[in-house]
C-alpha positions in Angstrom: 0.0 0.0 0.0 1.2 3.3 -1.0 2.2 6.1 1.7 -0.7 8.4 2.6 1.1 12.0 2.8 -1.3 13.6 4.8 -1.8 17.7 4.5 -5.1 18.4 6.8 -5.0 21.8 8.7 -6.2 20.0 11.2 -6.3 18.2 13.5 -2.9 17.4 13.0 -0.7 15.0 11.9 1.8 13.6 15.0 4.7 11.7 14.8 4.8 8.0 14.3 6.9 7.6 17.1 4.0 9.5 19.3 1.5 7.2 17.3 3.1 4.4 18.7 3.3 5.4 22.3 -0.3 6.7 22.6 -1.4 3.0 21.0 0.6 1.4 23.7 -0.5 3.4 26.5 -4.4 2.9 25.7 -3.6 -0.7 26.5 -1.0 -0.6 29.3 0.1 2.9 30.6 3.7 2.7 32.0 3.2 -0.8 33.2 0.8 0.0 34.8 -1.7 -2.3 33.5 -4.2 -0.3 33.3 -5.1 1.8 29.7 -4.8 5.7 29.7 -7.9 5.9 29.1 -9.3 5.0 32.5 -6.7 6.0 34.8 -7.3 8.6 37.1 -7.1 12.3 36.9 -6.0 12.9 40.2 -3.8 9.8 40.5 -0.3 10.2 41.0 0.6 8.2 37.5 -1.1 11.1 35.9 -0.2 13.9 37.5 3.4 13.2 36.8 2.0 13.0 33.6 0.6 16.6 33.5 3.3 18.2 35.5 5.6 17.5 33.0 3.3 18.6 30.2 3.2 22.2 31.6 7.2 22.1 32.5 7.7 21.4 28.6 4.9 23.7 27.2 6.6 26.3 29.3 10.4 25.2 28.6 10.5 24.7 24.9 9.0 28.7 24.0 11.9 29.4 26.5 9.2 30.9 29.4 9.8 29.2 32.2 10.8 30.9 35.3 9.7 34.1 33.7 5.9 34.1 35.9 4.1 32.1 33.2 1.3 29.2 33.9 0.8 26.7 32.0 -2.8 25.0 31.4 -4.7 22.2 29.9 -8.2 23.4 29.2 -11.2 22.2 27.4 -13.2 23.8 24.3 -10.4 24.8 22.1 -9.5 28.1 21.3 -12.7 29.2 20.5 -13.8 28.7 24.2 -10.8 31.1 24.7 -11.8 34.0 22.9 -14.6 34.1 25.2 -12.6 33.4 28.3 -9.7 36.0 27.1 -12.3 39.4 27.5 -14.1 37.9 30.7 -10.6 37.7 32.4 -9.1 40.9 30.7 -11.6 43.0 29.2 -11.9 46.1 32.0 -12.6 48.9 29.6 -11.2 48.8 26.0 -9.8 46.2 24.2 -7.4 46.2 20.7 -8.0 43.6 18.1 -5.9 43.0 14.9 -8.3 40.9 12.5 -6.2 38.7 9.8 -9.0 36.4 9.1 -12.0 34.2 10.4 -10.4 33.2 13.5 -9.6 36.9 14.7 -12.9 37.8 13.8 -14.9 35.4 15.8 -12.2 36.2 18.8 -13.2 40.3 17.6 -17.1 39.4 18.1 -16.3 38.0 21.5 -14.8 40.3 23.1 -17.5 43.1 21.8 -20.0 41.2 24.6 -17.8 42.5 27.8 -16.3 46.1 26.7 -15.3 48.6 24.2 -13.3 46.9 21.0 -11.3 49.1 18.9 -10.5 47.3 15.4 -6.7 48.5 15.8 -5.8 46.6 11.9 -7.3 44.7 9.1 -6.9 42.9 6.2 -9.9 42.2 5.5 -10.4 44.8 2.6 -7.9 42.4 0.2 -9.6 39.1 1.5 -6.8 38.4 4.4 -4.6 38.4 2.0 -2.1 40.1 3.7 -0.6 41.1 7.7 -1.0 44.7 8.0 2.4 46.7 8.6 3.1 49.5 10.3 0.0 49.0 12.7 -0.3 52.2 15.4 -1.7 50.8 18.6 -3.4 53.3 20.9 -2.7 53.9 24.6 -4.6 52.7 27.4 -5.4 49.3 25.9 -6.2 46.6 28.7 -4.7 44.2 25.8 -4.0 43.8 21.9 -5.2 40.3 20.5 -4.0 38.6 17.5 -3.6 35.7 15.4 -0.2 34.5 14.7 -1.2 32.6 12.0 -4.7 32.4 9.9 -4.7 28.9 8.5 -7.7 29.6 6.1 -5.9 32.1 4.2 -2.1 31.0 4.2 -1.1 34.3 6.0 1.8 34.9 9.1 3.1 37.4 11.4 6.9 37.4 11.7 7.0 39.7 14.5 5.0 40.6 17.6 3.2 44.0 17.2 4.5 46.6 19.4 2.3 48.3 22.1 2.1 49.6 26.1 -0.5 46.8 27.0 -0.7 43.3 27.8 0.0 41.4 24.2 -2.9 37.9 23.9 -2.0 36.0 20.8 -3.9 32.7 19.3 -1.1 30.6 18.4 -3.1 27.9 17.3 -1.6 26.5 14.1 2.1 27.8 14.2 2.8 27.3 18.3 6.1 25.2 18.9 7.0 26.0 14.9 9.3 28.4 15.0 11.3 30.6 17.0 9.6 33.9 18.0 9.1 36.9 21.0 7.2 34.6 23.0 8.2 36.0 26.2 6.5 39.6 24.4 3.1 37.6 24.7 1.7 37.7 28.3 -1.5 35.0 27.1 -0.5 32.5 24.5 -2.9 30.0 23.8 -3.7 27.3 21.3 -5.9 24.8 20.1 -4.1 21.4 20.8 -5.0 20.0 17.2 -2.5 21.9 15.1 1.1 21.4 16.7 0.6 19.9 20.0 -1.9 17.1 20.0 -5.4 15.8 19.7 -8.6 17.8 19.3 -10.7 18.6 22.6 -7.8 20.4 24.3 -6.3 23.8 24.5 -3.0 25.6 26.3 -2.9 28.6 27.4 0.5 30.1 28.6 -0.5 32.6 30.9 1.6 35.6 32.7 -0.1 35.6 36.2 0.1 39.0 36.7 -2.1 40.0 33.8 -5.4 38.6 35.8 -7.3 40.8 38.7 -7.7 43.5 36.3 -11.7 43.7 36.2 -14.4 44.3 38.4 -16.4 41.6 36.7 -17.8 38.3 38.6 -16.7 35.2 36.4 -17.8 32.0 36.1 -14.9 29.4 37.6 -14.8 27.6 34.8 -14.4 30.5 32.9 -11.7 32.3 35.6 -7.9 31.3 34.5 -7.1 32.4 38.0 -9.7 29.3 39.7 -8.2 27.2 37.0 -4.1 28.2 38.0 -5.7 27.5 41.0 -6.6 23.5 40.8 -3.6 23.3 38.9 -5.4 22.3 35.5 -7.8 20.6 37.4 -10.7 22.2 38.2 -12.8 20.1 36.4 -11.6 16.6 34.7 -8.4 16.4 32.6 -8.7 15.1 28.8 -6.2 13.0 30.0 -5.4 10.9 27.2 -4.8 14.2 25.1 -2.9 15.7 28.0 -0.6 12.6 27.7 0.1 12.4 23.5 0.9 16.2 23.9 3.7 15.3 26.4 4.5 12.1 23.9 4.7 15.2 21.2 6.0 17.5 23.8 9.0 14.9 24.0 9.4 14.4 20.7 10.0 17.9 20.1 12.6 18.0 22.7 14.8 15.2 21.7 14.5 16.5 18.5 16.5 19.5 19.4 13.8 22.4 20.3 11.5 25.1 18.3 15.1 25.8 17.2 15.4 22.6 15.0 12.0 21.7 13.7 12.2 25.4 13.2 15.0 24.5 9.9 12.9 21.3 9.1 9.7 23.6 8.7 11.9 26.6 6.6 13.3 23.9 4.3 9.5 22.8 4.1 7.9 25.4 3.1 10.8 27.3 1.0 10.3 23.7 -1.2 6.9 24.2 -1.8 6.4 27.9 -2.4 9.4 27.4 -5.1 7.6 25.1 -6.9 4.0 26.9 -7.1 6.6 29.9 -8.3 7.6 28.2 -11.4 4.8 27.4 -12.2 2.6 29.8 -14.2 -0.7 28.2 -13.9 -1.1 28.2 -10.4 -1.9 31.4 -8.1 -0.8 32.0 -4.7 -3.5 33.1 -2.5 -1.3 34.8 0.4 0.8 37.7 -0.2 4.2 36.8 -0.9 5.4 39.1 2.2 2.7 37.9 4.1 2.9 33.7 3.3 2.6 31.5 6.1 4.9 28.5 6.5 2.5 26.8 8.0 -0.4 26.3 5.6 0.4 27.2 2.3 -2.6 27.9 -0.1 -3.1 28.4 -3.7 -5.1 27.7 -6.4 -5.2 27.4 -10.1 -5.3 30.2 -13.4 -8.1 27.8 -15.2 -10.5 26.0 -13.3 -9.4 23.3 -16.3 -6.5 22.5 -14.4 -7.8 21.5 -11.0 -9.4 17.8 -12.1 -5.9 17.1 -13.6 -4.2 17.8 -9.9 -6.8 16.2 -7.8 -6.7 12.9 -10.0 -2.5 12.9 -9.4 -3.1 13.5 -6.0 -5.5 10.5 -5.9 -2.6 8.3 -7.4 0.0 9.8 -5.4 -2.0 9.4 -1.9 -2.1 13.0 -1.4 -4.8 13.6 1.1 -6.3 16.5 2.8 -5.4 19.2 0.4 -8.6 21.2 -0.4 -8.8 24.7 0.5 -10.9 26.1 3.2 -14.6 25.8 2.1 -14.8 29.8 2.7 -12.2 30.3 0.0 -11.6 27.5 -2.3 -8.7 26.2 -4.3 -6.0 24.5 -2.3 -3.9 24.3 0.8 -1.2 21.9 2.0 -0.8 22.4 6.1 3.2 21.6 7.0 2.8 21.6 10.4 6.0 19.7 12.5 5.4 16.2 11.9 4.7 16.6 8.4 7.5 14.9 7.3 9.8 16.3 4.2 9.4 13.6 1.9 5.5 14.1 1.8 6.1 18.0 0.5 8.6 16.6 -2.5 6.1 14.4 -3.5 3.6 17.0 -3.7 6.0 19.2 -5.5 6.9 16.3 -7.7 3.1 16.6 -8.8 3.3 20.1 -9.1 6.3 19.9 -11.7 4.4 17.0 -13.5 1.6 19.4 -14.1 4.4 21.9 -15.4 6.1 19.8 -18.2 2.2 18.7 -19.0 1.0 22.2 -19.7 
């Protein structure tokens, strides 16, 4: 059977060797003899298990000892751009909007406080990151999106600004080398780069909470979570445990620092090839282009059975565009491995000597 080479945006793709050790555990965790899957969330076994989890979420963005909290939350990041204004939103708020993701976060926030719209790019279709983006004073915080995997679009630097910075890292967290320590919130749907769906980190700068007046929910307060340690209500514990499998991985591997190179070499691969080729369109900005998601789509609509019926031989999977914008994306996140983005470049330049 030929090698699926698997390009979903999500959830993720995880390393075999994480595969492997998840498989394993949901039989016999540690030797335990008892499956993952109905151990305890308050049993000794598994806290280990989660206290290392936040040690490496913290340690591998290079944050720990620098006042930050880990947690392991459920409802993904969506649930977050709820709980980011009931925790932070005092007056007035700044929001950068890149894309669907920052606009639902946007719409969120506009049920606690004031929003300003600080940036957009939604004039050109998200298209683009906006540059040269003047924040005003007196923001409680400035939100944005790292990376908008819908339109194939990536901030290379944090925006500057007097406030507290929150920043959905969703689908480039633990990618790349970046200002993390700039961001006081971080937080991330686990399905990207970090593990299964149903679970989302936040990294969290303590002294940004206590800001408001407001009464909030517990399971909506970070604070009542930082609290019970991740534990206020019960742990996805099997998730927790492949994102310390990944978390691992990561590690041994060398840091954000080396799959960092791996990712570059990636996506430089790619974006070459739909280059040379005149038939195809980029949808991203060139100076905006994530190297996460890459997305594109063709000149005639002619040339799109060809490519999907090559990507049917070649075991290509997953590579549709968003539904919102069509054409085509291929998602590189970390365990992507190399060889899968030269065979989809291998179809590319077949469709190039064919046309």
């Amino acid at each position: 059977m030929k090698k699926v080479h698997n390009f979903s945006a999500g959830p993720c793709l995880l390393p075999t060797t994480v595969y492997e050790q998840a498989a394993e555990a949901v039989q016999n965790f540690n030797g335990s003899g008892m499956s993952i899957l109905s151990i305890s969330h308050r049993s000794k076994e598994f806290i280990a298990v989660l206290e290392e989890a936040k040690a490496l979420a913290l340690s591998l963005l290079g944050l720990e000892n620098k006042g930050y909290t880990a947690l392991f939350l459920q409802g993904g990041a969506s649930m977050e751009f709820m709980r980011i204004p009931y925790n932070l939103l005092a007056h007035r708020a700044g929001y950068i909007n890149t894309g669907t993701w920052a606009t639902k976060a946007l719409e969120q926030a506009t049920q606690f406080g004031e929003v300003d719209l600080i940036a957009s790019s939604e004039d050109q279709k998200f298209t683009y990151i906006p540059k040269d983006i003047i924040v005003p004073t007196g923001l409680d915080y400035l939100h944005f999106t790292s990376n908008n995997t819908i339109y194939g679009t990536q901030f290379n630097a944090v925006p500057k600004a007097d406030c507290p910075m929150v920043c959905d890292m969703s689908s480039d967290i633990y990618s790349r080398e970046f200002d993390y320590d700039k961001i006081d919130v971080i937080y991330a749907g686990a399905q990207k780069n970090i593990g299964p769906a149903g679970l989302s980190v936040v990294l969290i700068k303590e002294e940004v909470l206590g800001k408001t007046s407001r009464s909030i929910p517990n399971m909506l307060n970070y604070q009542e979570h930082i609290n019970k340690g991740s534990l206020y209500h019960t742990a996805n514990v099997f998730a927790i445990y492949t994102s310390l499998l990944n978390f691992r991985w990561l590690h041994n591997l060398g840091g954000v620092s080396a799959i960092e190179k791996v990712n570059n070499q990636k996506a430089a691969l790619l974006y070459k090839a739909i280059d040379d080729c005149d038939f195809i369109n980029g949808i991203a900005k060139v100076d905006s282009r994530s190297k996460m998601n890459v997305t594109f789509d063709f000149v005639e609509e002619k040339m799109a059975p060809l490519f999907d019926a090559l990507c049917q031989d070649t075991k290509i999977m997953n590579i549709k565009g968003h539904r919102s914008v069509g054409g085509y994306r291929a998602s590189l996140y970390n365990a992507l491995p190399l060889e899968s983005v030269e065979v989809l470049v291998s179809v590319l330049q077949q469709m190039n000597s064919l046309v």
